[in-house]
C-alpha positions in Angstrom: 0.0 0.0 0.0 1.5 3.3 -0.7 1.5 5.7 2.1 1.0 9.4 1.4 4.0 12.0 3.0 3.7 15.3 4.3 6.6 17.8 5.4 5.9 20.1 8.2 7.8 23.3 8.0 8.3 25.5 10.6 10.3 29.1 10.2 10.7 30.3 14.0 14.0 32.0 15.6 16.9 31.4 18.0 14.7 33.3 20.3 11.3 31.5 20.3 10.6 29.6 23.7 8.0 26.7 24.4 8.3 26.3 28.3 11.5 28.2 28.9 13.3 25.8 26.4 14.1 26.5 22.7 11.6 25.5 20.4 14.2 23.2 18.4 15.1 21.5 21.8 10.8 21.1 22.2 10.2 19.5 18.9 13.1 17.1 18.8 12.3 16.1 22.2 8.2 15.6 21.1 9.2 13.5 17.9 11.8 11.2 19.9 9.1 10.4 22.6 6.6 9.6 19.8 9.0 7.2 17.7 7.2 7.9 14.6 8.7 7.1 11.6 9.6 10.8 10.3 12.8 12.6 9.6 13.2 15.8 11.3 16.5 18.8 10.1 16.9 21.9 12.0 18.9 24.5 10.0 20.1 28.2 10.9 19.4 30.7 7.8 22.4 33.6 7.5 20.0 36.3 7.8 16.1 37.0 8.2 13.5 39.7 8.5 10.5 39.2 10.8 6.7 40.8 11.1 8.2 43.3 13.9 10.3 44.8 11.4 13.4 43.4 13.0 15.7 42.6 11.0 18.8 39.7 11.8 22.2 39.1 10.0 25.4 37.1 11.3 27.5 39.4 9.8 29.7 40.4 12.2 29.6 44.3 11.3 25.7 44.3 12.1 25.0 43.8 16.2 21.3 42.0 15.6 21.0 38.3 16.6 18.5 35.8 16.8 18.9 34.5 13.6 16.1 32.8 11.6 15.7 28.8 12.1 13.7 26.2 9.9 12.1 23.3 10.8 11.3 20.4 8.6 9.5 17.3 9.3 9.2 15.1 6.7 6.6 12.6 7.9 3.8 9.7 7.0 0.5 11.0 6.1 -0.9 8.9 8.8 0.5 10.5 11.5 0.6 13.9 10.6 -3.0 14.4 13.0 -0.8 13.3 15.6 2.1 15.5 15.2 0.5 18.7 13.6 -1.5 19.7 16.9 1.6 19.2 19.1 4.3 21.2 16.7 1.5 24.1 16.5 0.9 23.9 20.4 4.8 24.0 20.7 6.0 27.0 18.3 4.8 30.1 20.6 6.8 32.4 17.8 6.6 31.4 13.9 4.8 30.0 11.2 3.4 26.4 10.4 3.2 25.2 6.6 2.1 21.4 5.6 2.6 20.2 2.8 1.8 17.3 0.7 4.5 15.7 -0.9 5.9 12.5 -2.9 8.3 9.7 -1.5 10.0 7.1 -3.7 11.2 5.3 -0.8 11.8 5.6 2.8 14.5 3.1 4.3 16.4 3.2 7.6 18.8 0.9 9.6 17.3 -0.3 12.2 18.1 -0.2 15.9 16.9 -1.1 18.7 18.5 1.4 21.4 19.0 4.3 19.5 22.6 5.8 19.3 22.0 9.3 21.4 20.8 7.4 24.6 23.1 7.6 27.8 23.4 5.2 30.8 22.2 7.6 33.0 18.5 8.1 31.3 18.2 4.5 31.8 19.8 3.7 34.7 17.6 2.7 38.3 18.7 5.7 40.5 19.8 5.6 43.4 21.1 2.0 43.9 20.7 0.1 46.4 24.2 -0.8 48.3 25.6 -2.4 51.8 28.9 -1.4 53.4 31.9 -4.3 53.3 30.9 -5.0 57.0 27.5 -5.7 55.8 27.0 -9.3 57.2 25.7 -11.5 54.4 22.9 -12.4 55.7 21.9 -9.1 55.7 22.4 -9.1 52.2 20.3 -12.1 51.7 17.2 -10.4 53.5 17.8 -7.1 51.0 17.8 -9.1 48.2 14.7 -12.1 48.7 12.5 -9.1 48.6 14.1 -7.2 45.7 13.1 -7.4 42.3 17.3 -8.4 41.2 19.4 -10.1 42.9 23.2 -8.0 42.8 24.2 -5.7 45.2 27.2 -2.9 44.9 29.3 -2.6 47.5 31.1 0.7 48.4 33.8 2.5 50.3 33.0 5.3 52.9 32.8 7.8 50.4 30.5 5.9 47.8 32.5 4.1 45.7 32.0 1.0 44.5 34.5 -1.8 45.9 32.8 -5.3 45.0 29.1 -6.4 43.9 27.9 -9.6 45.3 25.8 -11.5 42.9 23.5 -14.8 43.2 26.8 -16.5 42.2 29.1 -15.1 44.7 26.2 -15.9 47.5 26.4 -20.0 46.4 30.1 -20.3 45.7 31.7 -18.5 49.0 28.5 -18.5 51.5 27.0 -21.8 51.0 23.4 -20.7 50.1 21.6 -23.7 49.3 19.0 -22.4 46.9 18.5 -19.1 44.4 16.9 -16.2 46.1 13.6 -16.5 43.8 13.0 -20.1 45.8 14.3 -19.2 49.6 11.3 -17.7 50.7 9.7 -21.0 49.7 12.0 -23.2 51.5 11.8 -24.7 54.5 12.2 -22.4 57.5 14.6 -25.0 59.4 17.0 -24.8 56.3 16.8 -21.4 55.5 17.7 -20.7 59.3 20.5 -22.8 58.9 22.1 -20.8 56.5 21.6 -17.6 58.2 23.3 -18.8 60.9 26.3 -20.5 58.9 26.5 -16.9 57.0 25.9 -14.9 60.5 30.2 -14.1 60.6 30.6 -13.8 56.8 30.9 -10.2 55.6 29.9 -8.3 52.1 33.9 -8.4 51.6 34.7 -11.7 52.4 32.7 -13.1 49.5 31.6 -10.3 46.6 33.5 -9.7 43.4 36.3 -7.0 43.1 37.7 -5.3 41.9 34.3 -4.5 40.4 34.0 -3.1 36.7 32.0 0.1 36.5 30.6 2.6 33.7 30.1 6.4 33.9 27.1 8.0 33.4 27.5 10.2 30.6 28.6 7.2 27.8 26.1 5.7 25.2 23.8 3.0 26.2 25.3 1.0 23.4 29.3 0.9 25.2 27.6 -0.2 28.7 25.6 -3.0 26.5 29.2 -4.2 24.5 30.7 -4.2 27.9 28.0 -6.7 29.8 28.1 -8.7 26.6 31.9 -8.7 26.4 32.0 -10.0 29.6 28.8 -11.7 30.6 27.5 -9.4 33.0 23.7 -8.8 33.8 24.1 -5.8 35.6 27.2 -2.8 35.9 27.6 0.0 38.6 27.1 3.4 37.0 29.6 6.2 38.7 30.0 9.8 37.9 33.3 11.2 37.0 34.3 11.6 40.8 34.2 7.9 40.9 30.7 8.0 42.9 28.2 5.4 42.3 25.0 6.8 41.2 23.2 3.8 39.7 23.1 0.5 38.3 22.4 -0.5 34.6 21.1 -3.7 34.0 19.8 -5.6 31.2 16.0 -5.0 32.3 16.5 -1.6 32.2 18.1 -1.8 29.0 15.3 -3.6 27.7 12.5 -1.1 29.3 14.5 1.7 27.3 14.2 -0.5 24.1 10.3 -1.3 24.2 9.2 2.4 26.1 9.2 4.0 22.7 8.3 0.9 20.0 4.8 0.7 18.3 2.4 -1.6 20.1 1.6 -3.1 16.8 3.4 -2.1 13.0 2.0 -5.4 11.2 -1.3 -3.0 9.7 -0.4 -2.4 6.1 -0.9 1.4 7.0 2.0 1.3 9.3 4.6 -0.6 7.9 6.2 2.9 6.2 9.9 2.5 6.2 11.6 -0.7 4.6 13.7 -1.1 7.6 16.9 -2.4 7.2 18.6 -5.6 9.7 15.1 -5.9 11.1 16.0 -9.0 13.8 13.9 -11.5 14.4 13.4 -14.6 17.1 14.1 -16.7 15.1 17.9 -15.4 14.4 18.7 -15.9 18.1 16.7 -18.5 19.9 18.3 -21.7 21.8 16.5 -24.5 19.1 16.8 -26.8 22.1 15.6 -30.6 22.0 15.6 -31.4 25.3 12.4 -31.6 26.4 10.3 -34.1 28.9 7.1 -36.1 28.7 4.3 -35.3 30.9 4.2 -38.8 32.6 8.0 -38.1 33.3 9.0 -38.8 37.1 10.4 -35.6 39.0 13.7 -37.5 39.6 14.1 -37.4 35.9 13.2 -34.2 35.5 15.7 -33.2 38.3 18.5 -35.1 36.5 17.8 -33.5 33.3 17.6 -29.5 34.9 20.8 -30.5 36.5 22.3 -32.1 33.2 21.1 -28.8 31.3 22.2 -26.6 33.8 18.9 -24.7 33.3 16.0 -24.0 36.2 12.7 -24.9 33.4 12.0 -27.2 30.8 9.6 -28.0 28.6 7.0 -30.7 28.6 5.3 -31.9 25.1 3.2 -34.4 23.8 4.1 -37.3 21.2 4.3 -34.6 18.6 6.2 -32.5 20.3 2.9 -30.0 21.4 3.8 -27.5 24.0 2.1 -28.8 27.1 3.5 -27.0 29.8 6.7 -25.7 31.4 8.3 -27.3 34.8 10.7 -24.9 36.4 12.4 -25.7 40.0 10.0 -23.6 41.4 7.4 -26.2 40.8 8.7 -29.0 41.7 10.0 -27.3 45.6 6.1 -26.3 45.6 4.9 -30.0 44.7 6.8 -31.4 47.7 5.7 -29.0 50.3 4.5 -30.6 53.9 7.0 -33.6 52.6 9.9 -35.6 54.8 12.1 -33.2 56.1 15.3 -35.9 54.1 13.2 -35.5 51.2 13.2 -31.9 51.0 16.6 -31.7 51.8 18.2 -34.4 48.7 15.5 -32.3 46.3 17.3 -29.1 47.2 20.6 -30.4 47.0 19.6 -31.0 43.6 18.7 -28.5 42.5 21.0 -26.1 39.6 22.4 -23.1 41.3 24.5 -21.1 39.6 28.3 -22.1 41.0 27.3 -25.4 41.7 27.1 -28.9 40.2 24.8 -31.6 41.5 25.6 -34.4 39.6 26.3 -37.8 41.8 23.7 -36.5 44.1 21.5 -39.0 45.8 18.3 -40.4 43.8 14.3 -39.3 45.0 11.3 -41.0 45.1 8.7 -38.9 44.2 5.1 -40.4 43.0 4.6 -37.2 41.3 5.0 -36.1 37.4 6.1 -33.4 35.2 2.0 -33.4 34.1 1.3 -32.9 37.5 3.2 -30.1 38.6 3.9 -27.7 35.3 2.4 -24.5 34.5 0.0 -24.4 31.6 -0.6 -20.6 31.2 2.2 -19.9 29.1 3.2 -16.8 26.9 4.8 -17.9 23.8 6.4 -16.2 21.1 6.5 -17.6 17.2 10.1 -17.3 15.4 8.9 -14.6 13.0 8.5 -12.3 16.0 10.4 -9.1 15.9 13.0 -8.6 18.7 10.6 -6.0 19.9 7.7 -8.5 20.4 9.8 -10.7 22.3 11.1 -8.2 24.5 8.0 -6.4 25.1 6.5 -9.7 25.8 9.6 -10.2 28.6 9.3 -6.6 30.1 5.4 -6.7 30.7 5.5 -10.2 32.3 8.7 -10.2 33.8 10.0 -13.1 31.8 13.6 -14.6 31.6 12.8 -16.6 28.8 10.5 -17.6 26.2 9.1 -20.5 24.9 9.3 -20.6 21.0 6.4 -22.6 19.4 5.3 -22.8 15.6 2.1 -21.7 14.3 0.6 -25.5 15.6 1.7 -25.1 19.0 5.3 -27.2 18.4 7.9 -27.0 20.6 10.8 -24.8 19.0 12.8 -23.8 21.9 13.4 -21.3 23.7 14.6 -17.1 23.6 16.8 -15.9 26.3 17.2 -12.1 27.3 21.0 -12.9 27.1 20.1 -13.7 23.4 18.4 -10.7 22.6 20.4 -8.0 24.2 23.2 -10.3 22.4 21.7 -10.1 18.7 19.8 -6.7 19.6 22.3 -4.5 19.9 24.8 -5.7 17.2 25.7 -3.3 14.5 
């Protein structure tokens, strides 16, 4: 369908004001919070002549200033009742002219976190820290009611030291599950590990020295950085050295989706014949292990611990998403069990750090069927990296499930995937 343009032109001056800001700086800032897809140039004419009679030159012999500026917004038809209303409302000083015009083609490389965004428009301000004498299982309690699970650690004058991670908790205090499952455990074992962890301190087990980013340098640099080196989260500090944040790859994704269409597949919409466009299918794990729904939780646990992964999915004969089992499932299907029981299950469990192969069978009379979740949000291969991640950011998803249009197990899309593929030139 071809999609009729319009430009917007707008002759204003250095002068003209919307809200104590320059009008430029107001219109720039309206078009990148709308995301539309328009083109937008700003240029500065030598010399002008206004209603007032004033008259402006940037010749240096003549004194008078506030030198003419144009406007043009070259933009789909579409949109233009959309945009027209809030240029006019904006331009206090000037003149408004549409006009219709014709476009051969409109093509753009896309991105999806665009070039001019900085860490510290992004960032989750302030961050939350604990001292190195912070005992850990103070740092426990902080986090199993968070919504992340890393924690800076700084000096006296608020600089970053060390960050303890998930990791760091299992490998150096002994904590016998993830923090998304503690609060689920039993009390007796939990207690245990308090106590264990009662004479450990934040410096005897985080990470240093820690790597930081400032706040003033693209979005894109902190994004190579965590994918350079694996990291799901990075201290932001100013140019004292002073932490003033932390960056991590939700917020990263939250700045990627804020601004994107709800839906471009309406032939109307689909203006610009974007370039790169990435889809799920260019980045998703096309796994194969998978479980039956009459599979025994022993088998499931030897699998997750195989895999090294905390879900999997369950399928039918012909491969049919049925369901997906995660750890958290199977601690709540053996709740009010034997006390022994508990305990082998949990030692089974994957943590990050930690191997449980060898561990000692279970006897569970209880299956994958039984246990698994069956309200599932799915994504198709031919989903745009924006689908997925919008998907991820409004349920608070790690991962997808990848299904064809039957329902058929595909595999699954990981955030690590699509900040990976999403953010590569």
């Amino acid at each position: 369908m071809k999609v009729p343009y319009n430009v917007i032109e707008v002759f204003t001056s250095e002068e003209a004001r919307f809200e104590g800001r320059p009008v430029t700086d107001a219109v720039l800032d309206m078009l990148r919070q709308t995301r539309i897809a328009a083109r937008c140039l700003v240029s500065r004419g030598q010399a002008g002549y206004y209603e007032n009679g004033e008259v402006a030159s940037a010749r240096l012999e003549v004194l008078a200033t506030n030198l003419p500026l144009k406007i043009e917004i070259i933009l789909p038809g579409p949109e233009l009742d959309v945009i027209l209303p809030r240029v006019t409302e904006i331009v206090t000083d000037g003149i408004v002219v549409v006009e219709e015009m014709q476009v051969h083609s409109h093509r753009s490389r896309y991105r999806l976190i665009p070039r001019q965004l900085r860490v510290r428009d992004i960032m989750t301000a302030p961050a939350v820290t604990v001292d190195q004498d912070t005992s850990v299982a103070e740092v426990v309690r902080i986090l199993i009611h968070a919504d992340f699970n890393g924690l800076p650690v700084v000096d006296d004058r608020d600089r970053p030291v060390g960050i303890i991670t998930q990791g760091d908790l299992v490998r150096r205090a002994g904590m016998p599950l993830r923090l998304g499952l503690l609060t689920e455990a039993d009390d007796e074992i939990v207690n245990e590990f308090f106590e264990n962890a009662a004479d450990l301190s934040a410096s005897e087990i985080m990470a240093a020295p820690v790597r930081t980013v400032e706040d003033d340098i693209p979005v894109n640099e902190a994004v190579h950085t965590m994918r350079e080196h694996g990291f799901k989260r990075l201290p932001v500090v100013d140019s004292s050295g002073k932490l003033v944040g932390i960056v991590t790859r939700l917020d990263i994704f939250r700045a990627a989706v804020s601004g994107a269409k709800e839906d471009t597949s309406g032939a109307e919409e689909c203006y610009v014949d974007w370039e790169g466009v990435r889809h799920v299918g260019d980045c998703m794990n096309r796994e194969t292990g998978t479980v039956a729904p009459d599979t025994p939780i022993d088998e499931v646990l030897r699998t997750l611990d195989e895999r090294s992964v905390q879900r999997i999915a369950v399928v039918d004969d012909q491969q049919h998403l049925l369901g997906l089992l995660t750890d958290r499932d199977i601690l709540a299907a053996i709740d009010h069990r034997p006390e022994g029981l508990v305990r082998t299950i949990i030692d089974r469990l994957p943590l990050p750090g930690r191997s449980a192969r060898g561990r000692s069978p279970v006897t569970l009379d209880t299956t994958a069927g039984e246990v698994m979740k069956t309200d599932l949000i799915t994504v198709t291969e031919d989903a745009t990296l924006e689908e997925a991640l919008r998907l991820m950011v409004d349920h608070a998803l790690k991962r997808l499930p990848v299904v064809d249009a039957d329902g058929c197990y595909l595999g699954m899309v990981s955030r690590n995937a699509l900040l990976r593929l999403g953010t590569s030139e």
